[in-house]
C-alpha positions in Angstrom: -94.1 61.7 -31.9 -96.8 59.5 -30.7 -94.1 58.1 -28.1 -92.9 61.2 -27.2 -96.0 62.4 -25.9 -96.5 58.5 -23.9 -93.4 59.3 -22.1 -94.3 63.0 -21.4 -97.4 61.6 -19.3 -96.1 59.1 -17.5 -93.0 61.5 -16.6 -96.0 64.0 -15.5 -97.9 61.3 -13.8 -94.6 60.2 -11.6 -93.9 63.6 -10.4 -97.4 64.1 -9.4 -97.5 61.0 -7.1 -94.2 61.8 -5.8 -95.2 65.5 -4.7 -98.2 63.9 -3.3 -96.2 61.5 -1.0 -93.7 64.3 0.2 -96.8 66.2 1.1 -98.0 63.7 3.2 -94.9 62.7 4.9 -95.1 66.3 6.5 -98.5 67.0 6.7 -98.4 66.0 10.9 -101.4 63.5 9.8 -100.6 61.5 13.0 -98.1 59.1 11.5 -95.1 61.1 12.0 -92.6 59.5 15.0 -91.9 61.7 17.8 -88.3 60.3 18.4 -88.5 61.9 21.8 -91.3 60.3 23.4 -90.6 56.8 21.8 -94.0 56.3 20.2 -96.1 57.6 17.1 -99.2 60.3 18.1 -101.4 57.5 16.7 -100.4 55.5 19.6 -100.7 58.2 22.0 -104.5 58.8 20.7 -105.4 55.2 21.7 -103.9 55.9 25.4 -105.8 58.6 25.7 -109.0 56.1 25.3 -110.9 55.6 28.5 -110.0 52.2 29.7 -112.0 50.5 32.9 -110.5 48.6 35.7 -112.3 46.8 38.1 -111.8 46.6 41.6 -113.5 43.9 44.1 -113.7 45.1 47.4 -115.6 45.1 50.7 -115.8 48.5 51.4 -117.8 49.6 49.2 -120.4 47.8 51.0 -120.2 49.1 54.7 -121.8 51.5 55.8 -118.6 52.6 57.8 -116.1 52.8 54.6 -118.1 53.7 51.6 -118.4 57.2 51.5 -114.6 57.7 51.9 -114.4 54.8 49.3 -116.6 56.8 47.1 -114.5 59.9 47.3 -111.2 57.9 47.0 -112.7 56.3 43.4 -113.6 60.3 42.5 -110.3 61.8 43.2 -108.3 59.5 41.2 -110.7 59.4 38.2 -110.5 63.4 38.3 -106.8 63.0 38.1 -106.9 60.1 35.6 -109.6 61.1 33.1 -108.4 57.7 30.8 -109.2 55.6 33.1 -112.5 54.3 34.6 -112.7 52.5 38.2 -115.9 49.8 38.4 -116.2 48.8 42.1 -117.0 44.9 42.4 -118.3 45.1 46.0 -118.6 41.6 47.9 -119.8 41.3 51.3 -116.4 40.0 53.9 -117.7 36.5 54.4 -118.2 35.6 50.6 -114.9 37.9 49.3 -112.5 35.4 49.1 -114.3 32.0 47.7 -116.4 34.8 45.3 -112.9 36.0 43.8 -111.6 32.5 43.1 -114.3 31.4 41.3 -114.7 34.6 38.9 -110.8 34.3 38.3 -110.9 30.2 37.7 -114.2 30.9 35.5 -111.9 33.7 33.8 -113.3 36.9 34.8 -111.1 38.0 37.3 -111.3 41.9 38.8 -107.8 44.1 37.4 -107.8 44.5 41.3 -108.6 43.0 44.4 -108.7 44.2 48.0 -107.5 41.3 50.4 -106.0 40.4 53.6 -103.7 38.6 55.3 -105.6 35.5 55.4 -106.7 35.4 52.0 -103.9 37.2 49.9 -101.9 33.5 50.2 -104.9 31.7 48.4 -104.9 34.1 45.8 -101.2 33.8 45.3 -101.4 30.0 45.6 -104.1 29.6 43.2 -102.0 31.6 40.8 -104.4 34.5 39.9 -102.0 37.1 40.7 -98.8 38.8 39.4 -95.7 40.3 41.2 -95.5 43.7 42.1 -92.1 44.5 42.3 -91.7 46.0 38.7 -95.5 47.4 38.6 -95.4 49.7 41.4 -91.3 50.3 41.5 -88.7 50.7 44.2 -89.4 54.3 45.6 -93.1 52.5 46.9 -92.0 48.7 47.4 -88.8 49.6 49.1 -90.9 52.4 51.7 -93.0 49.5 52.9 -92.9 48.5 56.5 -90.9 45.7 57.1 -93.0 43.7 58.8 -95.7 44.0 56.0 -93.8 43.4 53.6 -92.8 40.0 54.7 -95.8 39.1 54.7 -96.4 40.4 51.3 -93.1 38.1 49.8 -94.0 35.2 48.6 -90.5 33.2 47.5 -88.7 37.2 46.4 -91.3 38.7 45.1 -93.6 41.0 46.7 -97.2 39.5 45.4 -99.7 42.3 47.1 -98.8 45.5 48.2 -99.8 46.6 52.2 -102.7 49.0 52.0 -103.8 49.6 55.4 -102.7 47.9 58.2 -105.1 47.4 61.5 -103.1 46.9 64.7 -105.2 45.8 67.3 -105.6 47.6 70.6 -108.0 47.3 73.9 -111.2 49.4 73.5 -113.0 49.7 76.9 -116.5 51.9 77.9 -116.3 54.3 80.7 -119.6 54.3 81.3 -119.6 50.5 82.3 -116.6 50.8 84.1 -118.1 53.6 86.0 -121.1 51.8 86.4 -119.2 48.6 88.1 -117.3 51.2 90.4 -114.5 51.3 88.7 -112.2 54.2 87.4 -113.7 55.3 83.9 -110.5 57.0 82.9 -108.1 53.9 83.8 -107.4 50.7 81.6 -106.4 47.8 82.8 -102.5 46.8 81.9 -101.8 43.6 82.4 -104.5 40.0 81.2 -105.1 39.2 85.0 -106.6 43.0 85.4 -108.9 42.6 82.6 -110.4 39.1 83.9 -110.8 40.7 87.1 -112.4 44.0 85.6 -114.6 41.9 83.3 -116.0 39.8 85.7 -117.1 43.1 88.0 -118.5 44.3 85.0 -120.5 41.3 83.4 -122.1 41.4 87.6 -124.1 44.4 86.2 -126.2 41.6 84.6 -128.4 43.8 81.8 -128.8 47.1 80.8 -131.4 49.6 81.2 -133.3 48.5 78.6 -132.9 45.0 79.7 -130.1 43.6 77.8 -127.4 41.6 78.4 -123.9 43.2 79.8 -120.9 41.5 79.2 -117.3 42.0 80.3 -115.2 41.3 77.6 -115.9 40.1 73.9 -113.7 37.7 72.6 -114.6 37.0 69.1 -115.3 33.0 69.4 -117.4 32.5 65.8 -116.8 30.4 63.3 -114.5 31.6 60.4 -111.3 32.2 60.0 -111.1 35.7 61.2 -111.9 34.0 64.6 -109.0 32.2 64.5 -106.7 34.5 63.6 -107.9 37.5 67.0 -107.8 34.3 68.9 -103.5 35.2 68.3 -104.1 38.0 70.9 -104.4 36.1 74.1 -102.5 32.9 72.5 -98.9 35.2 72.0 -100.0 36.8 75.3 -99.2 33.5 76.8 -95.9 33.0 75.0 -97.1 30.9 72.2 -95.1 30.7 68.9 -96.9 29.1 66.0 -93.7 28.3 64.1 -90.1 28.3 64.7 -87.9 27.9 61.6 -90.5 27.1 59.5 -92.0 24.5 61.7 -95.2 24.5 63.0 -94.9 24.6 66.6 -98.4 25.9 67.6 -99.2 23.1 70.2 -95.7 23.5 71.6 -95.4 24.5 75.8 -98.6 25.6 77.5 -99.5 28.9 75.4 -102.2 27.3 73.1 -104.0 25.0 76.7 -103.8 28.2 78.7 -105.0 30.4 76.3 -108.0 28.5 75.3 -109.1 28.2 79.1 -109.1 31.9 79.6 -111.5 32.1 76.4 -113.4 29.0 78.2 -113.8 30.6 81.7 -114.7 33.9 79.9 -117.8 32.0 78.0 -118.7 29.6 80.9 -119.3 32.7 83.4 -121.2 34.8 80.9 -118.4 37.0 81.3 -118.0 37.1 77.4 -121.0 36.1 75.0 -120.4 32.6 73.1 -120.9 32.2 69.2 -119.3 35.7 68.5 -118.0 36.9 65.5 -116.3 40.5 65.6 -119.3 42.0 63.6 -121.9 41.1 66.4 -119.1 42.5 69.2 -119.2 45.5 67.3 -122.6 45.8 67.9 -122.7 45.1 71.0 -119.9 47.7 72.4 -121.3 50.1 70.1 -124.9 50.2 72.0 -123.5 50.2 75.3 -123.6 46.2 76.1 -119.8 45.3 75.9 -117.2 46.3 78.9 -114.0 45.9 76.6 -113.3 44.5 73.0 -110.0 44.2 70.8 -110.4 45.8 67.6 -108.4 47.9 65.1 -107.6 51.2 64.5 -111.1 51.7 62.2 -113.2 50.4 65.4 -113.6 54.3 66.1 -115.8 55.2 63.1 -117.5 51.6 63.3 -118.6 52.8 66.5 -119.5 56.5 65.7 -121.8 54.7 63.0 -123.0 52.0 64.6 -124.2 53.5 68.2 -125.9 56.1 66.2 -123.8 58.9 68.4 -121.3 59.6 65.8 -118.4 61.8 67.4 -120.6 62.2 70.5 -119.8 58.6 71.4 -116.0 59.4 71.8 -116.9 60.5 75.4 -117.3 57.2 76.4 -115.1 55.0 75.3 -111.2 54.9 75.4 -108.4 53.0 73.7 -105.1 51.9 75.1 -102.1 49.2 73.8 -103.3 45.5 74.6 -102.3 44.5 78.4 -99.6 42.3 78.7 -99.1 38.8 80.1 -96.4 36.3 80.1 -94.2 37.7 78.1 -94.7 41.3 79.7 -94.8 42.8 76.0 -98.1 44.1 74.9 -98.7 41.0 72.4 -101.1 41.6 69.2 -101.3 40.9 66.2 -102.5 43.5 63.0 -104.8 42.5 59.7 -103.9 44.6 56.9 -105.7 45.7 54.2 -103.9 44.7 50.5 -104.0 45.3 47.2 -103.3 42.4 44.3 -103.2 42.5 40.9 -104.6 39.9 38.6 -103.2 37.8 36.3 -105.5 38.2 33.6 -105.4 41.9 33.8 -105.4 43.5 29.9 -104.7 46.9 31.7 -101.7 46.0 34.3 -100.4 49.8 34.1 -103.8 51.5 34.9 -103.9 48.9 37.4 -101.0 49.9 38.9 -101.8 53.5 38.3 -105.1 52.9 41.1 -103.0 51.2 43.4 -100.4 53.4 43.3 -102.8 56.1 44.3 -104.6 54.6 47.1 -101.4 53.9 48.9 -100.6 57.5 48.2 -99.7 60.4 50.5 -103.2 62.0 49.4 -105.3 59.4 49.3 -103.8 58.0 52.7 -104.8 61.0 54.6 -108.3 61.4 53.3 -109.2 57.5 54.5 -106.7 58.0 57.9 -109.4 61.3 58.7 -112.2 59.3 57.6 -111.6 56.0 59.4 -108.4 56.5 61.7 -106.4 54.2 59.5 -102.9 53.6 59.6 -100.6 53.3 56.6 -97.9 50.4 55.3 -95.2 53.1 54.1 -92.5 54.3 56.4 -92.5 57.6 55.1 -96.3 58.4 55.7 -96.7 56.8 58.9 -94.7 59.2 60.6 -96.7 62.1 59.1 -98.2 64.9 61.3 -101.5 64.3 59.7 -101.2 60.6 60.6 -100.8 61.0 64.7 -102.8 64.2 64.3 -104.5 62.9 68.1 -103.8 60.2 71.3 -106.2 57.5 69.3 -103.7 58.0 65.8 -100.8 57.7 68.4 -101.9 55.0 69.9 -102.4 52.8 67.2 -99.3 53.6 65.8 -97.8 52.8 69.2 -99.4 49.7 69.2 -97.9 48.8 65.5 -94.5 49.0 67.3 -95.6 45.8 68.5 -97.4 44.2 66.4 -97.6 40.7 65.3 -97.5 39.9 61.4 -99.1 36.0 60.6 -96.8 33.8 58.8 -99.5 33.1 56.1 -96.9 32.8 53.6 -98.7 29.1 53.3 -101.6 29.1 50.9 -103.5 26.7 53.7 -102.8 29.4 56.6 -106.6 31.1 56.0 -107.9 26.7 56.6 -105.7 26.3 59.7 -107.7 29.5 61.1 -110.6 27.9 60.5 -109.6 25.1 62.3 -108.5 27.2 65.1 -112.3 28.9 65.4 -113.1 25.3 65.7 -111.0 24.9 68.9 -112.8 28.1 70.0 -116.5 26.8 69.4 -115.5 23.3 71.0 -114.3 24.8 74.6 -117.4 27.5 74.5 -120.5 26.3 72.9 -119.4 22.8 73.4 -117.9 23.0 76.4 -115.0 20.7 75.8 -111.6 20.9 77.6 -108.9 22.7 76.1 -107.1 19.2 76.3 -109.3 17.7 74.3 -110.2 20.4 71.7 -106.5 20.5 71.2 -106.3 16.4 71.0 -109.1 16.9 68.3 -108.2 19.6 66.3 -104.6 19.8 66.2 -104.0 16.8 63.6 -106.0 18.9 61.4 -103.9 21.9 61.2 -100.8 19.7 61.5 -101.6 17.7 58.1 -102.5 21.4 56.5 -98.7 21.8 57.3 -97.3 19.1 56.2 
């Protein structure tokens, strides 16, 4: 009897566990396996965690591209509520060396904003991962083609074209009016713009005493030098490398090239030592004839000369005069994305980047800053030649010179090239002999 009753219990005690683990089999605790969407609601609870990517920049931190930076960042976080953008702003100069040594030291932004010059150090050090699967074809394959050859390194696209900044001729009508010249006509070919800049630099200074100058030819000392210094060199008929090899000293291009930049600085005709942020300046208040900048020149200028739209009136923009080759030879920066090696969060990395090259967000920074787009099927938008400045830059893209940076060392040739540039103005060396000096530089860089 005793044994009978034992049994009885445990037979009790069994059926009681059992009913309990039935019962929690179909309870919908948040184990259960949706068989449709491939993953169990647990794991869908953790993706709905905030996660934070970071994003190092530089326009964050001027004055011209933060605002619409700002409302970029809001717009996709309002869409995205999971995921949290922290903006890493560093000033241009320090951007690129900064970036390398957070990612060596192992703290590397998800993202990074770069350019031409610097996206093939990033790829060379190795900090960065292909794109091709992140983003997908519909976005890779809509890329322009002559961004996204520079954006290949060896098959794989490495950093996806963000914005890209054809250069064109910006010229004041109130100077040109000033030297007796028509305000409402730009000159079209190089031998037009030495003679203009010459009449206009005879003003000698401003009203409130400073210094006019024809033409600004950015002749500093970093790489970004080097690279505008392209304009007048292609102008010429120069050709930095021919099936692979570098044939930048090649012909007369590089000699002739650097004497216009020399006669413009000996004559006062263009101011020596430089850089593109201090010729901003100086066409924004009035001081600078003509200057070769990119499509976001018009809102630097709006925010720079104090005017904002005001200052439209006087100033235009045309396509880059031609010379040698009788095409209007330029050359365009572009602004690109890259995705980090280390990121723990590649597909909310993606996510950002696929926004920001997005038909939405393209059109809010295009009415903010003017700026172009690297997708064939937005570039052609209404909303993206809404006016004659849209159109044209997006003439000018037609002819447009991408840098063959595919070479991690491109961004150090540059450099060597601003060198060339402070040798024949500040100190007054020959072409000749800047070349002699300089060239083995770039050449060993090359080989």
């Amino acid at each position: 009897m005793k044994k009978y009753i034992i049994s009885k219990t445990v037979v009790a005690v069994c059926l009681f566990l059992l009913l309990v683990v039935i019962s929690a089999c179909g309870s919908g605790n948040g184990n259960t396996v949706d068989k449709n969407a491939g993953t169990s609601s647990t794991e869908n609870k953790d993706d709905s965690k905030q996660v934070e990517i970071t994003f190092a920049n530089w326009i964050a931190v001027e004055d011209a591209t933060k605002t619409v930076f700002e409302d970029l960042v809001a717009t996709f976080e309002a869409a995205n509520p999971n995921i949290k953008v922290k903006s890493i702003g560093i000033p241009f100069a320090q951007f690129k060396d900064q970036v390398l040594v957070n990612s060596a030291g192992g703290s590397a932004p998800d993202i990074m904003m770069s350019n031409q010059a610097f996206a093939p150090a990033f790829v060379g050090a190795g900090i960065v991962q292909p794109l091709d699967e992140l983003l997908g074809n519909e976005i890779i394959d809509d890329i322009v083609e002559a961004s996204r050859t520079g954006a290949t390194y060896n098959g794989k696209v490495m950093s996806m074209p963000w914005a890209p900044h054809p250069n064109a001729l910006f010229w004041n009508k109130t100077l040109f009016a000033k030297a007796g010249l028509d305000p409402e006509k730009s000159p079209t070919t190089w031998a037009e713009v030495e003679e203009i800049a010459t009449k206009i630099a005879a003003l000698g200074n401003t009203e409130d005493g400073k210094p006019v100058y024809g033409i600004g030819i950015d002749n500093g000392s970093d790489s970004n030098s080097g690279s505008k210094f392209w304009i007048p060199y292609l102008s010429y008929g120069g050709n930095y490398l021919t099936d692979g090899k570098l044939t930048f000293d090649q012909g007369t291009a590089l000699e002739e090239s650097l004497g216009f930049v020399q006669r413009m600085a000996a004559g006062k005709i263009s101011p020596v030592g430089a850089d593109t942020k201090i010729l901003r300046g100086l066409f924004s208040t009035g001081s600078l004839g003509m200057f070769i900048d990119g499509d976001f020149g018009r809102n630097v200028f709006r925010t720079s000369s104090g005017k904002g739209e005001a200052f439209d009136k006087e100033w235009g923009v045309t396509t880059v005069p031609v010379n040698k080759t009788g095409s209007s030879e330029t050359v365009f920066t572009e602004h690109q994305l890259l995705i980090s090696e280390q990121t723990k969060n590649p597909e909310a990395a993606a996510a950002f980047v696929k926004f920001l090259v997005s038909k939405e967000a393209m059109i809010m920074y295009h009415k903010s800053n003017g700026v172009m787009s690297a997708r064939k099927s937005l570039a052609q938008l209404p909303e993206m030649n809404e006016d004659d400045y849209a159109k044209v830059f997006n003439k000018q893209m037609s002819t447009a010179t991408a840098f063959p940076n595919s070479n991690p060392k491109f961004d150090e040739a540059m450099k060597n090239v601003a060198s060339m540039l402070q040798l024949v103005t500040v100190g007054n060396e020959t072409p000749a002999n800047a070349i002699k000096y300089v060239m083995p530089k770039i050449k060993e860089l090359y080989e």
